[in-house]
Backbone bond lengths (Angstrom), bond angles and torsions (degrees), N, CA, C in turn:
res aa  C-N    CA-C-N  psi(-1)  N-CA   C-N-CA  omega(-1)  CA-C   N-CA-C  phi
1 X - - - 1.461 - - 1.535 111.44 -
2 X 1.375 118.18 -53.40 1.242 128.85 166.68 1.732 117.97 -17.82
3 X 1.605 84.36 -71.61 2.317 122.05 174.08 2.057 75.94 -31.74
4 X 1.109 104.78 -113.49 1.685 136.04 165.42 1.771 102.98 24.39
5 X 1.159 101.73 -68.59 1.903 117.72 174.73 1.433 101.60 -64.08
6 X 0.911 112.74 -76.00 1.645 102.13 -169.84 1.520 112.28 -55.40
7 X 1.421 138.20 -26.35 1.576 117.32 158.34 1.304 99.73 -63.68
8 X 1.177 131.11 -44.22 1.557 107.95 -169.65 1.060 135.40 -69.76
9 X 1.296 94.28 -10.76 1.470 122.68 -179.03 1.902 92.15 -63.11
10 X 1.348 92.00 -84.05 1.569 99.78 156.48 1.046 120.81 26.55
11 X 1.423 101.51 -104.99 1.551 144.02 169.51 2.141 102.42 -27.69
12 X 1.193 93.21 -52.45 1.548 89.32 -175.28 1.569 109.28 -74.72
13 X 1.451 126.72 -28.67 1.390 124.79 167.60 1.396 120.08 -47.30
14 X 1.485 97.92 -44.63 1.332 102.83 -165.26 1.870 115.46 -79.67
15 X 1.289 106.58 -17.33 1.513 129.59 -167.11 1.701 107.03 -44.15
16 X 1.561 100.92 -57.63 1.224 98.29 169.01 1.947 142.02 -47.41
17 X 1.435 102.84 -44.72 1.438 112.39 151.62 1.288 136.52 -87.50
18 X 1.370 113.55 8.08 1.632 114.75 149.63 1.175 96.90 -73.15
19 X 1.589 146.11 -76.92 1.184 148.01 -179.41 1.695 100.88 -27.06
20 X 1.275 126.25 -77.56 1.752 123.32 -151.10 1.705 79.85 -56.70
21 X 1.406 129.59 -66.68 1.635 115.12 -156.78 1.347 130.60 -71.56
22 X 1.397 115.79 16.94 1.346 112.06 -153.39 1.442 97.26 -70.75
23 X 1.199 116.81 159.05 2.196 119.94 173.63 1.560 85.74 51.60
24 X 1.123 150.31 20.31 1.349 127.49 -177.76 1.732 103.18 -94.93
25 X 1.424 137.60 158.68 1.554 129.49 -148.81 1.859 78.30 -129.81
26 X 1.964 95.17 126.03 1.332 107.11 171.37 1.057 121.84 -90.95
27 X 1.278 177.91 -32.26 1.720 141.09 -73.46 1.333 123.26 -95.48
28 X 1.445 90.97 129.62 1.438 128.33 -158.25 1.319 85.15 -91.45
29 X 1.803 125.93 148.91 1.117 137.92 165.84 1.932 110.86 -138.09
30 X 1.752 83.30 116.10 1.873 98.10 -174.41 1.510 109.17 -63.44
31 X 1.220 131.61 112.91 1.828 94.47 151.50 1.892 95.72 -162.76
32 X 1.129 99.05 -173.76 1.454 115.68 -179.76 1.599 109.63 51.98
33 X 0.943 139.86 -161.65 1.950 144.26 -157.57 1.637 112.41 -42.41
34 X 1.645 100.75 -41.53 1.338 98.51 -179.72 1.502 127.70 -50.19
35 X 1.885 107.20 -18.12 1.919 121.12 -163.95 1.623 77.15 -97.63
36 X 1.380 151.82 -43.28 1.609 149.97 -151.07 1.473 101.65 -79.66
37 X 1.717 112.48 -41.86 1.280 97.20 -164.99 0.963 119.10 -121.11
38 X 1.273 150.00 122.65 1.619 155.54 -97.44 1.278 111.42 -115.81
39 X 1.926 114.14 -47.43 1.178 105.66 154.35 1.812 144.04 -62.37
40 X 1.556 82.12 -25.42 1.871 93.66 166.98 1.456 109.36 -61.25
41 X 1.037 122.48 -87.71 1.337 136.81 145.95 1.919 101.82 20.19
42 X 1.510 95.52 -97.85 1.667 102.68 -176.17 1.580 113.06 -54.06
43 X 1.380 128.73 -13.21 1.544 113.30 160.50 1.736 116.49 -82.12
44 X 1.071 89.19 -31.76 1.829 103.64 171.57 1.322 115.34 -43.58
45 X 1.285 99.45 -63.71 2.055 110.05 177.29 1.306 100.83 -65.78
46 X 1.573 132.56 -51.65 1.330 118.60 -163.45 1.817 95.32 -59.20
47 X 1.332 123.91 -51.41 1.790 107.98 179.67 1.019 108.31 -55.18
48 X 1.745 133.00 -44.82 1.754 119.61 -173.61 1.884 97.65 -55.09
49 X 1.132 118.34 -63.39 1.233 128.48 -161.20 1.909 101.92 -48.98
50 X 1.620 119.68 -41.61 1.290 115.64 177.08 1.790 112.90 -83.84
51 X 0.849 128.13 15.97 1.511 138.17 -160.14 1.755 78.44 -118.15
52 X 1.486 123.94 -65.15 1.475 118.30 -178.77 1.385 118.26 -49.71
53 X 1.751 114.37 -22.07 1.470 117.95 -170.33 1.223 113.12 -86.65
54 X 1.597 124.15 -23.99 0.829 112.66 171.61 1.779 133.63 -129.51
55 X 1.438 94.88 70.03 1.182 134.75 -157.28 1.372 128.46 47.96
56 X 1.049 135.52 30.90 1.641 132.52 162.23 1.405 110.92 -86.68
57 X 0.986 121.48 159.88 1.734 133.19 -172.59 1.409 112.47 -115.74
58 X 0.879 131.28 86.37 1.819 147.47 -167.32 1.534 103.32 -83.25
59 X 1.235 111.63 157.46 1.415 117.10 179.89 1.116 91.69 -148.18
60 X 1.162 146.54 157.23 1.549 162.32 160.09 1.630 113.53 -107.23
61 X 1.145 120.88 106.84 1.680 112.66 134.21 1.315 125.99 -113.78
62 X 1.767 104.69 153.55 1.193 116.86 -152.58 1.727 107.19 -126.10
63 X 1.002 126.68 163.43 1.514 134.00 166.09 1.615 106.60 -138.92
64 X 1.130 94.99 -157.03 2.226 97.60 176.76 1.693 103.91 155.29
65 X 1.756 91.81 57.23 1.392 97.11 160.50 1.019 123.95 -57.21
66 X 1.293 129.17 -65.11 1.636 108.01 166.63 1.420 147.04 -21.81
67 X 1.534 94.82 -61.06 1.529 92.20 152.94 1.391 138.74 -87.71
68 X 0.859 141.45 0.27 1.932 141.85 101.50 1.537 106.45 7.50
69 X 1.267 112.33 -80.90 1.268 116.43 -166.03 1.460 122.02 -74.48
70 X 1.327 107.78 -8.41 1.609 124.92 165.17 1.789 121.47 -65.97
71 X 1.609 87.23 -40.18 1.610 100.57 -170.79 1.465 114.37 -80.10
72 X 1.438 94.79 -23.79 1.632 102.51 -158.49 1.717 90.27 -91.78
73 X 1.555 124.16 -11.46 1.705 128.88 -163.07 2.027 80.04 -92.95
74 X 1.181 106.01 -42.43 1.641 103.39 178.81 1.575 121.14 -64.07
75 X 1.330 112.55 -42.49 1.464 125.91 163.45 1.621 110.08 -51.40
76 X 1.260 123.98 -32.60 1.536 126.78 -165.75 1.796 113.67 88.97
77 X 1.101 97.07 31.44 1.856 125.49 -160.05 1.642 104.94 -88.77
78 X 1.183 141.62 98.89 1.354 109.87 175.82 1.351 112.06 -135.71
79 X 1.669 97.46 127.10 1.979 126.72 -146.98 1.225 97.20 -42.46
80 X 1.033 119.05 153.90 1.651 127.87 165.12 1.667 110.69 -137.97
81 X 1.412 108.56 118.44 1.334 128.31 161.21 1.168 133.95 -80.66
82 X 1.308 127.89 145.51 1.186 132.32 177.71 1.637 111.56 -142.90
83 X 1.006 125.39 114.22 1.388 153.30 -123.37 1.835 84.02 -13.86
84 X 1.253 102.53 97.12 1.511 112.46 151.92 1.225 101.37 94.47
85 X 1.045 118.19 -47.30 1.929 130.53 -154.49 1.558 109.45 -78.99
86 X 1.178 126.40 136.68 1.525 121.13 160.45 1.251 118.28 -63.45
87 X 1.790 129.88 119.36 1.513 135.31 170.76 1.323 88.97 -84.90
88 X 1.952 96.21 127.18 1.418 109.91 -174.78 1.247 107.87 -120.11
89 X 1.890 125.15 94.57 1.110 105.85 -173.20 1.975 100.57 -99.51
90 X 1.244 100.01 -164.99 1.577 112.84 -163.60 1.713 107.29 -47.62
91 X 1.377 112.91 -40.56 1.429 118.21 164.72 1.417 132.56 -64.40
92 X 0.936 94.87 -15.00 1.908 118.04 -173.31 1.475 90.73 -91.59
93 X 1.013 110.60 -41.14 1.900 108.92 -151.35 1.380 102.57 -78.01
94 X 1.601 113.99 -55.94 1.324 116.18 160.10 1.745 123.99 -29.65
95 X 1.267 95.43 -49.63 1.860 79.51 179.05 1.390 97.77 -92.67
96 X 1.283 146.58 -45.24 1.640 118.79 164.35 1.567 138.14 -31.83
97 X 1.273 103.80 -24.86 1.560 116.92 167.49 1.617 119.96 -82.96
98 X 1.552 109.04 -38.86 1.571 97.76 -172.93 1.984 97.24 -81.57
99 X 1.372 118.98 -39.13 1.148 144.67 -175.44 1.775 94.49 -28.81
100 X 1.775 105.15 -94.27 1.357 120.56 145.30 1.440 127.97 -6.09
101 X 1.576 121.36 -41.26 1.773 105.23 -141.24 1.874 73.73 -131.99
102 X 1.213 126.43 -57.64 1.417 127.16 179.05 1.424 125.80 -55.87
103 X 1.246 109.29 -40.54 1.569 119.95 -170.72 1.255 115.06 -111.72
104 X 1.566 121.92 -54.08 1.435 109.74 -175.41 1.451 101.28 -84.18
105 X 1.094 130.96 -49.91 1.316 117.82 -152.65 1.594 118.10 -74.02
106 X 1.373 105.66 -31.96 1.264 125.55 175.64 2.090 107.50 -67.21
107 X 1.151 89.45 -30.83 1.627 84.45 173.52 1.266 133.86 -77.74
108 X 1.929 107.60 -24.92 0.944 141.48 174.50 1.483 109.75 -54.69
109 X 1.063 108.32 -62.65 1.583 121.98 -179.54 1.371 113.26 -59.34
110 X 1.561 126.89 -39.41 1.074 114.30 162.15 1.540 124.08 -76.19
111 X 1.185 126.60 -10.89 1.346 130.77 -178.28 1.373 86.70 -70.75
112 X 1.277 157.67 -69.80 1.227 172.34 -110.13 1.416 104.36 -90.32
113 X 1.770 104.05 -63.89 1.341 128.82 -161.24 1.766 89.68 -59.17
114 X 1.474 113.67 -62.21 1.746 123.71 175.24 1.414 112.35 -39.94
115 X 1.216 140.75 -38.44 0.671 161.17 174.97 2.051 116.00 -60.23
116 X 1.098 90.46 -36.02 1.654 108.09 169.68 1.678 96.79 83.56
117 X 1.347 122.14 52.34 1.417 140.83 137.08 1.295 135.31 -100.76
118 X 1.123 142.82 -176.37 1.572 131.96 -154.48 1.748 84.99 -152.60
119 X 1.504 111.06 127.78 1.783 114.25 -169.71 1.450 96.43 -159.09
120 X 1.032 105.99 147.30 1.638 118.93 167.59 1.426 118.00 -144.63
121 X 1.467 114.00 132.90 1.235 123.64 -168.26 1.895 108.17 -80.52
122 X 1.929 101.71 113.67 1.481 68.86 173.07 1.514 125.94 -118.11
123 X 1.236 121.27 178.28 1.589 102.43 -153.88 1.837 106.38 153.75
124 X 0.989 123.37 -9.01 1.744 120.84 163.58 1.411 106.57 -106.69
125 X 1.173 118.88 141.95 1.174 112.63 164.62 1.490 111.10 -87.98
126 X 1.675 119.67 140.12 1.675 103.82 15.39 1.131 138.33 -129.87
127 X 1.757 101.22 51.95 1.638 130.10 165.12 1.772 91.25 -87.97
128 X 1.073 142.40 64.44 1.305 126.02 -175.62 2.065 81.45 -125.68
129 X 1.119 122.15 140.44 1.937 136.69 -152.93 1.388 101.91 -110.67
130 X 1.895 110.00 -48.66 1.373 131.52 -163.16 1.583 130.25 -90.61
131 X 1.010 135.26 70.09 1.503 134.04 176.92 1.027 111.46 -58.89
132 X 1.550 135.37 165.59 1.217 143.14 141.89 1.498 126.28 -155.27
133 X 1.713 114.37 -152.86 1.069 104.31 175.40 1.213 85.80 -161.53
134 X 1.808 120.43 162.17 1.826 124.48 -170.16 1.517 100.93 -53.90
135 X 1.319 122.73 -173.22 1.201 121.07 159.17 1.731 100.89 -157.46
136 X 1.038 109.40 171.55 1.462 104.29 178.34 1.484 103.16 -138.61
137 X 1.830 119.42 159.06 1.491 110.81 -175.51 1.357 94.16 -110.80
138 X 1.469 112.72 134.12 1.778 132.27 -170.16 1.638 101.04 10.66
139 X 1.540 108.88 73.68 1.242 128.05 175.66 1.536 135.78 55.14
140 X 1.518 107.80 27.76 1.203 114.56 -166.43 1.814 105.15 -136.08
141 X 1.380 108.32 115.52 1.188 124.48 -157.19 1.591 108.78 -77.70
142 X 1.897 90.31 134.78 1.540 113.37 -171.98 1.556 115.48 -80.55
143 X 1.505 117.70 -14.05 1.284 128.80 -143.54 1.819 119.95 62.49
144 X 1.182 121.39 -121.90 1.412 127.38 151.36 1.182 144.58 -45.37
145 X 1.370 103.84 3.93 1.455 107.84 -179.07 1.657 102.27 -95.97
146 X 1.617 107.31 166.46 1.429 119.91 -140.83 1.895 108.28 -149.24
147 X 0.319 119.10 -177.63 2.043 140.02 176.20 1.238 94.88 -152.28
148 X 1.478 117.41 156.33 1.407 159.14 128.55 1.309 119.71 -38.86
149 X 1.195 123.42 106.48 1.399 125.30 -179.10 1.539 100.68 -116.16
150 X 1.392 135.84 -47.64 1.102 130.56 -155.21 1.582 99.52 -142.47
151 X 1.408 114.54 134.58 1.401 115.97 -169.28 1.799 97.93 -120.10
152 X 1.702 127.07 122.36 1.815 106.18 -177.20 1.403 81.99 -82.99
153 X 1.837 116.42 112.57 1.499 110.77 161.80 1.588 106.45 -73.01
154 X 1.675 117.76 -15.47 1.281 112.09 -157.82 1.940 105.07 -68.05
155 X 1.878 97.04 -52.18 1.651 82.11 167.04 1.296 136.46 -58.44
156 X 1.662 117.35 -24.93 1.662 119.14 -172.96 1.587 101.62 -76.36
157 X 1.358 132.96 -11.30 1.439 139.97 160.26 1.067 98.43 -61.20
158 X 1.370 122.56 -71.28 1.247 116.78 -136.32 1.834 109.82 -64.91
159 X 2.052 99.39 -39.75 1.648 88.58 163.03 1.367 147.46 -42.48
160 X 1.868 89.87 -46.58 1.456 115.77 -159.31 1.766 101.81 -71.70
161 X 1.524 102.05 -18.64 1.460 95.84 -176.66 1.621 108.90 -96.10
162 X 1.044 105.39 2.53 1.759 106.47 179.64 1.499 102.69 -104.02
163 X 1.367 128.71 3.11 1.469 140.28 173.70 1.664 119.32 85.01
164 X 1.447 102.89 19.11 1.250 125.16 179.27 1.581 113.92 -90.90
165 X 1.464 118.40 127.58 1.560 120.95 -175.32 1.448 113.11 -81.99
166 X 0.944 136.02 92.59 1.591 124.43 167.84 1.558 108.91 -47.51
167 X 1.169 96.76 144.60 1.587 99.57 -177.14 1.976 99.21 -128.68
168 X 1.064 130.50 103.48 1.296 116.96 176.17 1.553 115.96 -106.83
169 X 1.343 114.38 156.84 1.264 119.06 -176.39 2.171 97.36 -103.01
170 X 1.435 87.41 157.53 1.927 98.40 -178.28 1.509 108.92 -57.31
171 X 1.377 118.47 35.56 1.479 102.74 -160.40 2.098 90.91 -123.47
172 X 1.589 102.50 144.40 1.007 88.37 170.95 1.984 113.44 -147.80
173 X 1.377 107.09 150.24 1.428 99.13 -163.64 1.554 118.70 -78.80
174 X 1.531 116.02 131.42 1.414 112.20 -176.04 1.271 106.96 -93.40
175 X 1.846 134.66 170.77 0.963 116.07 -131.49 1.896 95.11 -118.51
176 X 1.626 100.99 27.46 1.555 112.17 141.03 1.415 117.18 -104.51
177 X 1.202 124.79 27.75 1.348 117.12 176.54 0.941 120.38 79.05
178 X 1.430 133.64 -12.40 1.334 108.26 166.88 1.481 130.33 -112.41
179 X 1.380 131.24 -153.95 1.590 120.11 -158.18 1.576 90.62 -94.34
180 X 1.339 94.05 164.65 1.891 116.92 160.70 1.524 126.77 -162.87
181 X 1.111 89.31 98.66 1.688 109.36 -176.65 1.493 122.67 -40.52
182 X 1.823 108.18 112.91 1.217 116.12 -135.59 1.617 87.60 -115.47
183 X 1.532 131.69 143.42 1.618 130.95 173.93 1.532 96.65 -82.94
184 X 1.879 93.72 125.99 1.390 98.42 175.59 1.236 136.57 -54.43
185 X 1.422 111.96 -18.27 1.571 89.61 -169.06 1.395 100.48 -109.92
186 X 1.681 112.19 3.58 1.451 102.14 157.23 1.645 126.89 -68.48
187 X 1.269 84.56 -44.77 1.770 102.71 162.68 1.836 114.96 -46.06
188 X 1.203 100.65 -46.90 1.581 92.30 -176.01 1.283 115.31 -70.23
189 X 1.815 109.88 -25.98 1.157 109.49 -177.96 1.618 126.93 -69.60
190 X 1.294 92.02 -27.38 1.824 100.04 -172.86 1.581 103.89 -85.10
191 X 1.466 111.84 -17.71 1.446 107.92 142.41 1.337 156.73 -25.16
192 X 1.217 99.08 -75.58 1.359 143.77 130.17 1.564 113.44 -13.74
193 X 1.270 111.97 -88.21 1.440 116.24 -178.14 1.879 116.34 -59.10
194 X 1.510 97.67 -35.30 1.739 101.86 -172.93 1.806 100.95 -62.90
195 X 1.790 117.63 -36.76 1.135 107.99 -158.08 1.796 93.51 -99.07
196 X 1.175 143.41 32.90 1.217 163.01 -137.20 1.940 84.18 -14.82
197 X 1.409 118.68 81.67 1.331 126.20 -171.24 1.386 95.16 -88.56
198 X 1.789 114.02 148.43 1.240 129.47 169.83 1.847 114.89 -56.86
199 X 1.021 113.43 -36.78 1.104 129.32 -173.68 1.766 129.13 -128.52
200 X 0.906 136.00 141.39 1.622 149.25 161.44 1.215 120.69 -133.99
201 X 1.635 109.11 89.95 1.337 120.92 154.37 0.887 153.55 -128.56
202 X 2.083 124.71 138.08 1.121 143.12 -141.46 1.271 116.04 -91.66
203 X 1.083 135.67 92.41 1.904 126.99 173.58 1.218 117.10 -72.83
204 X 0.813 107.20 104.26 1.846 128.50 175.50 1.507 120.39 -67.88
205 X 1.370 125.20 -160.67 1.252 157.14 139.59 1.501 115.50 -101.55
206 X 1.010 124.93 2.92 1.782 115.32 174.04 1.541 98.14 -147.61
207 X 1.476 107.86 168.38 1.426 128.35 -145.89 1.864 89.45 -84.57
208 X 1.526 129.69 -6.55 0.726 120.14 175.85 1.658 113.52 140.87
209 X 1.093 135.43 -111.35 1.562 128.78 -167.82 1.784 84.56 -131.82
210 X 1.236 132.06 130.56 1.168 160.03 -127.70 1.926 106.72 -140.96
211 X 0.957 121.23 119.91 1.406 115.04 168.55 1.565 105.47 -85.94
212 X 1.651 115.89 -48.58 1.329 113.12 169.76 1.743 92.88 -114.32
213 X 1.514 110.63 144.99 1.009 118.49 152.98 1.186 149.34 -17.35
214 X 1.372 75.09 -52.97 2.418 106.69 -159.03 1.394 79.23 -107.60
215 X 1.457 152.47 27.80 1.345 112.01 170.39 1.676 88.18 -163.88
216 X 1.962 107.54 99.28 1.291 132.16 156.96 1.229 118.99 18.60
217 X 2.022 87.01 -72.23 1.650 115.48 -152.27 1.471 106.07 -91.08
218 X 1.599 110.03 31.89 1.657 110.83 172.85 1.473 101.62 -106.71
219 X 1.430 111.45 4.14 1.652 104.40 -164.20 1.875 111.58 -65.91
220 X 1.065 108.34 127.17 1.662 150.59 154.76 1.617 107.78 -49.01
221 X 1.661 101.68 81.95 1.408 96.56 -157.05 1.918 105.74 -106.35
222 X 1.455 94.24 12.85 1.638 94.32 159.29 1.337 90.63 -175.76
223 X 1.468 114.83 144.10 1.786 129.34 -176.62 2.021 102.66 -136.27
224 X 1.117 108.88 163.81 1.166 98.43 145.97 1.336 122.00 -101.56
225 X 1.714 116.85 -143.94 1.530 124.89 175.56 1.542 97.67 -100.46
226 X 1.207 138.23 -8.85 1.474 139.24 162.84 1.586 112.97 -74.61
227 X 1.227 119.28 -44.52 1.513 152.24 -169.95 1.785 84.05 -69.65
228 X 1.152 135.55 -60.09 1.043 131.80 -139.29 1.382 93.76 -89.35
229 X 1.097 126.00 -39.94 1.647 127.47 -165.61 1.641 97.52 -96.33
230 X 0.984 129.03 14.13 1.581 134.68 169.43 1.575 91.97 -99.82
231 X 1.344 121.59 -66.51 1.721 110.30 -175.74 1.658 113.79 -57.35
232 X 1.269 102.74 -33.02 2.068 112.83 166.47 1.528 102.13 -36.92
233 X 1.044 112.03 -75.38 1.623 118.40 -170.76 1.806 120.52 -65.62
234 X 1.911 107.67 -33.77 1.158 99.18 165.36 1.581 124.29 -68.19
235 X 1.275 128.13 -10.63 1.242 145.86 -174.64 1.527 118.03 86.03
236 X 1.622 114.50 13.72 1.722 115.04 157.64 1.007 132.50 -48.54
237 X 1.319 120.10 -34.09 1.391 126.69 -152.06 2.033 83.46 -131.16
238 X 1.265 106.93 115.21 1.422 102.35 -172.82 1.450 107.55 -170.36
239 X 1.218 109.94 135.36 1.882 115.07 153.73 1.897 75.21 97.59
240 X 1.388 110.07 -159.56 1.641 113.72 -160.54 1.566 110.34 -69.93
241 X 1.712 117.46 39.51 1.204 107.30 172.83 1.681 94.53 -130.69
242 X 1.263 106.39 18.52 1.764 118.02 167.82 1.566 111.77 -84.22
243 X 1.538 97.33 -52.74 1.946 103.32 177.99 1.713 112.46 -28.47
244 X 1.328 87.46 -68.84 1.904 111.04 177.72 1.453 124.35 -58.23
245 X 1.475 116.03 -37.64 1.436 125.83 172.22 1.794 99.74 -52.97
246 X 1.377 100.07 -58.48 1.429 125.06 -174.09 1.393 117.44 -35.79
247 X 1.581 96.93 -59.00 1.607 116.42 174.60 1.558 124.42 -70.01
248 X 1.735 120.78 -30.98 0.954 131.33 134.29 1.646 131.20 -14.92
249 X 1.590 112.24 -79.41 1.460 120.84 146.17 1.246 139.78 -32.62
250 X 1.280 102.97 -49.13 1.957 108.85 175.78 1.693 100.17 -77.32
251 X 1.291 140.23 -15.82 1.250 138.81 -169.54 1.638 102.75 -95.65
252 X 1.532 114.42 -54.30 1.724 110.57 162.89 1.680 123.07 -66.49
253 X 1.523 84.97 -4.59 2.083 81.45 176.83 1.776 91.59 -77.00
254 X 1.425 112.00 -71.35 1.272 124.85 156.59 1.548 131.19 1.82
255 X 1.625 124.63 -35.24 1.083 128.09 -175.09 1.209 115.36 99.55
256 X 1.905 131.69 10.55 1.092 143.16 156.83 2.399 112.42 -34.67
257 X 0.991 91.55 117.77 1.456 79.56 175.06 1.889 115.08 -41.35
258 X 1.473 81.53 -70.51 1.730 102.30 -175.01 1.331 98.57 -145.95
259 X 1.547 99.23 162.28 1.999 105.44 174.62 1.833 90.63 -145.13
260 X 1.240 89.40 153.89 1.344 125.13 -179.79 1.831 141.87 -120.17
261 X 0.764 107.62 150.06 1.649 87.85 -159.02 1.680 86.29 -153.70
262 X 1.770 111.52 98.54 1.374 121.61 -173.79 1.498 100.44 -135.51
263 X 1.496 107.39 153.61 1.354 104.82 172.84 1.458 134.81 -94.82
264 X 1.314 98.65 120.51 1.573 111.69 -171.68 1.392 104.10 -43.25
265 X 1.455 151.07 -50.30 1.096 150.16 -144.38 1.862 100.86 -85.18
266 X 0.862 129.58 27.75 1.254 136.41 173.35 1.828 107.45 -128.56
267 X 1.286 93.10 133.26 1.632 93.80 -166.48 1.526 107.49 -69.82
268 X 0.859 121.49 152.19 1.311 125.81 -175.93 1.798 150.66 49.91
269 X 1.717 72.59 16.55 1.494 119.33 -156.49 2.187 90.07 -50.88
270 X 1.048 124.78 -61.66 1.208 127.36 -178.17 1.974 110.89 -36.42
271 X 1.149 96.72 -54.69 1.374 101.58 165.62 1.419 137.37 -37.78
272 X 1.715 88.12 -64.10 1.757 107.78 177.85 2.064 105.28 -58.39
273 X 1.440 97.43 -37.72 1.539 81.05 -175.09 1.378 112.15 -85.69
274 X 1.545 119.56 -6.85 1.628 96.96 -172.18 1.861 106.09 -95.03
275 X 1.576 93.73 -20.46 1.919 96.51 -151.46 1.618 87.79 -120.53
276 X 1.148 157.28 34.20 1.175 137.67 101.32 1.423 136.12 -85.05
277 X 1.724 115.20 -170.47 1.544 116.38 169.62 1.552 126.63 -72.43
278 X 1.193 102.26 -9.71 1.846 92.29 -172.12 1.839 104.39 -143.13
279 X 1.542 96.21 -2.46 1.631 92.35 165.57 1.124 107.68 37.89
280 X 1.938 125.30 160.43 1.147 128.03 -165.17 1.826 122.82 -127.46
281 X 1.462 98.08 15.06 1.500 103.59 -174.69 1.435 112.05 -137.12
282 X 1.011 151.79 176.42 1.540 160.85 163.79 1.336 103.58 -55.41
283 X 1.511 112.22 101.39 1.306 106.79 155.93 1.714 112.53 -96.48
284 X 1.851 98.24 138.87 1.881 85.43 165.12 1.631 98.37 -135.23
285 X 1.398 77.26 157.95 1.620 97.39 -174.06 1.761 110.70 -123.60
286 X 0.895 122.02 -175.22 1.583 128.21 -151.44 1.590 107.26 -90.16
287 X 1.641 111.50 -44.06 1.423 106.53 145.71 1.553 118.14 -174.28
288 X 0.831 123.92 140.27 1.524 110.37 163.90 1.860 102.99 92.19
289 X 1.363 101.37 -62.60 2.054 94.80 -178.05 1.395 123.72 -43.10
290 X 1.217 105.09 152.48 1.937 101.21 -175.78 1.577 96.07 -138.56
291 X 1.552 113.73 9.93 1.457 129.13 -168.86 2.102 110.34 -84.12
């Protein structure tokens, strides 16, 4: 009986933000341990998939560096960086596209569908979401790699309102037709901003934004966009938790409600941060709100 009360208990915590989010547009962004490890992963979708049930409109983007770098170690491929970034030339791109569009994304959708959710992978034209154009980092060429120029919010509506999950892969079409390998959480971000979504959130590998590294119980469990670029310069927030901070920012410059940055490797972790009181990851917001 005890067990029994405390979900219901639950249930009544959460009551209030089923109400504020209902029809409200999330995007969720996959990447790092949560895509490797299967059980992370399958609690992940079961929250995207219950977040769709009870009326929020989820979007997924996805990446799968790891496995990228698996295919391309099988190919006889070996990654090359340039300050941080994957150089994606014509051989690279090829296995980033089937990698992306064959394996993860396509699995995704069925994990979902099993799951007793409704998802569609998008990515052919002319369900294709993502435009772009090359881009280069402070003038030094990526090959295939790309930015976001143009997001069709009109099709990712039109799913999200029929209770269907778009699921997109980091890939986006340039305007000769072919692919250009896009950084996910920039991708999620321009997401984000095109569908002026209530939410943008990042599943990580760490519990969230960290005062010390090595120690859990320093987590930074709400900042603003002032807050955030003050730990930038003190050197808190540093090395591959800048990309995301970054993308964070360009998404609340954007008109992002709030963004979040929780760790996927905790079951149900999506849940705990949206539909209780004290949620479990760094939320930041644009400035000043604690709402």
């Amino acid at each position: 009986m005890n067990d029994a009360i405390r979900k219901a208990a639950a249930l009544i915590e959460a009551m209030p933000y089923l109400r504020r989010f209902r029809d409200r547009l999330v995007v969720i962004k996959l990447g790092g341990s949560v895509m490797e490890d299967r059980a992370s992963l399958h609690t992940t979708l079961q929250d995207v998939v219950f977040l769709a049930t009870v009326g929020l409109r989820p979007i997924l983007v996805h990446g799968g560096g790891k496995s990228i770098d698996r295919a391309m170690a099988a190919a006889g491929l070996t990654p090359r960086k340039v300050q941080g970034r994957r150089y994606t030339d014509a051989a690279t791109l090829e296995i980033v596209v089937r990698v992306l569009i064959d394996e993860i994304n396509g699995d995704l959708v069925r994990q979902i569908s099993q799951l007793g959710g409704r998802a569609v992978g998008l990515h052919r034209p002319p369900l294709t979401p993502l435009f772009g154009e090359r881009w280069t980092l402070d003038g030094l060429d990526l090959g295939y790699v790309g930015r976001v120029t143009r997001v069709d919010g009109e099709l990712l509506h039109g799913f999200t309102a029929g209770g269907v999950i778009p699921v997109l892969p980091s890939l986006a079409q340039e305007p000769s037709g072919g692919w250009l390998n896009i950084n996910a959480d920039t991708a999620a971000s321009a997401v984000a901003v095109n569908m002026k979504a209530e939410k943008l959130v990042f599943l990580s590998d760490t519990p969230g934004i960290l005062r010390d590294r090595h120690d859990e119980t320093s987590l930074i469990t709400h900042v603003d966009a002032a807050g955030c670029r003050a730990l930038i310069r003190a050197g808190i927030i540093d090395f591959g938790m800048i990309p995301k901070v970054e993308a964070c920012l360009e998404a609340l410059q954007g008109g992002v409600g709030k963004t979040h940055l929780i760790d996927g490797r905790v079951p149900h972790s999506l849940l705990l941060e949206i539909y209780t009181d004290q949620g479990i990851g760094t939320q930041i917001v644009y400035e000043g709100s604690q709402a």
